[in-house]
Each structure stands twice: as structure tokens, then as C-alpha cells.
C-alpha positions as CSV (number, residue, x, y, z in Angstrom):
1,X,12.5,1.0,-6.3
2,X,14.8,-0.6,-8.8
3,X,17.2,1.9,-10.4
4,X,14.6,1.6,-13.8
5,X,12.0,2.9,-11.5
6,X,13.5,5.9,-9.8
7,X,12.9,7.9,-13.0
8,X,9.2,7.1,-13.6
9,X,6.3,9.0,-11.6
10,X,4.9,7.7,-8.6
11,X,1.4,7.5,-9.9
12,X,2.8,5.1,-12.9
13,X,4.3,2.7,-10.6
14,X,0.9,2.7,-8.4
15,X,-0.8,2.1,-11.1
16,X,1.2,-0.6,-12.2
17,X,0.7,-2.2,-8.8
18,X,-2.7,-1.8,-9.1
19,X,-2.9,-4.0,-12.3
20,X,-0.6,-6.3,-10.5
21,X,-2.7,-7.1,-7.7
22,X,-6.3,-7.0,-10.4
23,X,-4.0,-9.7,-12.3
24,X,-2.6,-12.2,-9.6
25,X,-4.5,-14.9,-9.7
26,X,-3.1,-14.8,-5.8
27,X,-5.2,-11.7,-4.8
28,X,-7.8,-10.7,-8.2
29,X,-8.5,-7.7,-6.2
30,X,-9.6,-4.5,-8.1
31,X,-11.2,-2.4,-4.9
32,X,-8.1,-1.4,-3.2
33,X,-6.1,1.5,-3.3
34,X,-2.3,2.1,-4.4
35,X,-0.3,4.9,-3.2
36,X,3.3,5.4,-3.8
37,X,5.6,8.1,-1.8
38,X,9.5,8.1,-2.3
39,X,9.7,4.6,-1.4
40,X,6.7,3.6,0.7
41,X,3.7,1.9,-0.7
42,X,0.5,2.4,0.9
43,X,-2.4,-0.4,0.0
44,X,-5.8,0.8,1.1
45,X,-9.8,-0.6,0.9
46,X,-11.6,-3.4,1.9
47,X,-11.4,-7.4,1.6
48,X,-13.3,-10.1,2.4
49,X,-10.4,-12.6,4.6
50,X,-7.7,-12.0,6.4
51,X,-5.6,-14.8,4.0
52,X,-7.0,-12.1,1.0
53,X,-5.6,-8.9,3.1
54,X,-1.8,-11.1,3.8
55,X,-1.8,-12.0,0.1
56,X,-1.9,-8.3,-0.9
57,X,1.0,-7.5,1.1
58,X,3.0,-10.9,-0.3
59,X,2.1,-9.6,-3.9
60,X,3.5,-5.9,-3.3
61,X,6.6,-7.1,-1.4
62,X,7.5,-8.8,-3.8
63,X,6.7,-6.7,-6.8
64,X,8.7,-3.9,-5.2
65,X,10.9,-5.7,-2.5
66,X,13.2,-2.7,-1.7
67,X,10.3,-0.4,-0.6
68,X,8.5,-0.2,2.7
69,X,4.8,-1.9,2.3
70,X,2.0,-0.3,4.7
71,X,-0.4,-2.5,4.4
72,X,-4.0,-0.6,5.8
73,X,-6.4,-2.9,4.1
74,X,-9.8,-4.0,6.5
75,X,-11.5,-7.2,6.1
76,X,-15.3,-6.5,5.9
77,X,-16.7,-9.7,6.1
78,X,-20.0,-10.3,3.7
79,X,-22.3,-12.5,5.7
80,X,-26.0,-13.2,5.2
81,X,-28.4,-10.1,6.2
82,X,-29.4,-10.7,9.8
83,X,-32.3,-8.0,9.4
84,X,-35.4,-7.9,7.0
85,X,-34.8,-4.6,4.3
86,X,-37.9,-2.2,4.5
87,X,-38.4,-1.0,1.0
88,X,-41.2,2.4,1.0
């Protein structure tokens, strides 16, 4: 964190990072969670690509390139049903 940041909350700056990553035209991701502690940022949740899930990780490093990045993001990929859906 930047000397600026070290005095504002944790949950501020996660949600800032949240908006970041909603707003880069890079990632336009708004189902993944932000987590900061001290200076680690956690990134959580599901995406559809592994180039999706790296482009997360660019974005946060460098938005906050003095912190450590964990990057625990899945790719779930969404792929035609391959079963017929019984409705009762």
C-alpha cells in the first residue's frame, strides 16, 4: 500500500478494487471477491477463461503493486447443457 493508503480501512481499499476490476475494460468482472489483510489481497469467485482469471491478477498488481496478490479465482467453463432439464 502507498503511504495514502495505510491510513484508510481495509474494506475501502477492497472495495475500491472491486470497482476497479467491474471498470477495466481488461477484466468487466463484477462476481469476484476482494479481500484485503495488512498487505495481501485475496481475489476470490469464478470466471469463465483462464486469459479472464490472469487478467484479474495483472489489474490488481498493478493497482496495488507493493502488496502480495493471491490470486484463488476458478475458471468454470459455461458450455452447452449435455443433459435434457426435467421440469415436474
Amino acid at each position: 500500500m502507498t503511504e495514502q493508503q495505510e491510513n484508510v480501512p481495509a474494506q475501502y481499499v477492497a472495495a475500491r478494487l472491486r470497482r476497479m476490476l467491474a471498470e477495466d475494460p481488461r477484466t468487466a468482472e463484477q462476481g469476484v471477491r476482494v479481500t484485503v489483510r495488512g498487505q495481501q489481497v485475496m481475489v476470490s469467485g469464478d470466471v469463465a477463461s483462464p486469459e479472464r482469471r490472469e487478467q484479474l491478477e495483472v489489474v490488481l498488481r498493478e493497482a496495488v503493486p507493493d502488496m502480495v496478490v493471491h490470486n484463488d479465482v476458478r475458471i468454470v467453463r459455461a458450455g452447452e447443457p449435455t443433459d435434457r432439464e426435467e421440469l415436474t
